[in-house]
C-alpha positions in Angstrom: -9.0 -18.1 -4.9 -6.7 -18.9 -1.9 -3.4 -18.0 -4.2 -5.5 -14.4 -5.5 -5.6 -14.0 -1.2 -2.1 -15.2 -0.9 -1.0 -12.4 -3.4 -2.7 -9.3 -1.9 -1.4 -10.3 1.3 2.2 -10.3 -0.1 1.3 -6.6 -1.5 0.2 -5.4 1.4 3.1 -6.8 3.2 5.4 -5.3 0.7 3.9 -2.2 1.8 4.5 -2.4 5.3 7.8 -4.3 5.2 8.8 -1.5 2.6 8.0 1.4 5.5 9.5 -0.5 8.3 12.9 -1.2 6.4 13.0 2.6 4.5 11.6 4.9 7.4 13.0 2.6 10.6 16.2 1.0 10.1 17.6 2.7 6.9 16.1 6.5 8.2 16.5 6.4 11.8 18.9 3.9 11.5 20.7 5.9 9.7 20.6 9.3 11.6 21.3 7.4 14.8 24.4 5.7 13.6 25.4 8.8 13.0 25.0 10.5 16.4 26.5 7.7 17.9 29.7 7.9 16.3 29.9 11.5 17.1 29.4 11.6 20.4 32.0 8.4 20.8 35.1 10.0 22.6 37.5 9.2 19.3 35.2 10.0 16.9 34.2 7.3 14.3 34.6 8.3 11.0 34.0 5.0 9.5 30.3 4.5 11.6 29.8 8.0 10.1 29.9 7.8 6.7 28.1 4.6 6.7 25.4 6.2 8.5 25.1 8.7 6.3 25.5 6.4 3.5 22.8 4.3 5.3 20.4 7.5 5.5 20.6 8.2 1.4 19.7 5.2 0.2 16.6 4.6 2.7 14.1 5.0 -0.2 16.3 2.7 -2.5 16.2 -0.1 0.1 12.4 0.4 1.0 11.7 0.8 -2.4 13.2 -2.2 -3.5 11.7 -4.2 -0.9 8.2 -2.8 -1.6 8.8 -3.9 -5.1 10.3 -7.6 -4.2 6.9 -8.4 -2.2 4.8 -6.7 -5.4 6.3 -8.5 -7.8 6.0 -11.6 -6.0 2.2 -10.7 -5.0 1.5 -10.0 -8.5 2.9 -13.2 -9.6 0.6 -15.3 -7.3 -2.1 -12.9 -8.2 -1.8 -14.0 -12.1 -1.6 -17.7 -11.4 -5.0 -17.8 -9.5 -6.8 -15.9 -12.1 -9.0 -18.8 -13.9 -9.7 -16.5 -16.2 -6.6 -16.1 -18.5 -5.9 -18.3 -21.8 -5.3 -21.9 -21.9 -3.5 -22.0 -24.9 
């Protein structure tokens, strides 16, 4: 019972861990990187692009770590179910 608990919690921080690191520091991250090195006196073009770079792959990277924590969740979720076949 405690691992079934153990896996939702993982989902539903996969969820919120997913947000935080697509939205927040991939997203924003992203689009402030990129104002940054703008407004720097010699422009940056390196801080640029990887900004930009940063910003288009913000659904890959929360998407990825959404999947990491459900996978993991789902593992734990499996191995407490007394349900399944001894075989």
């Amino acid at each position: 019972m405690i691992i079934k608990i153990i896996g939702v919690l993982l989902i539903c921080a996969g969820i919120i861990l997913g947000l935080y690191v697509g939205v927040w520091v991939c997203l924003v991250g992203g689009v402030v990187q990129v104002v940054n090195a703008a407004k720097a006196n010699p422009t940056d073009v390196t801080n640029i692009a990887l900004g930009v770079i940063r910003f288009f792959c913000a659904s890959l990277c929360g998407g990825a770590t959404f999947w990491l924590c459900a996978l993991l969740g789902s593992i734990f979720i499996i191995a407490g179910d007394d349900r399944r076949s001894r075989y």
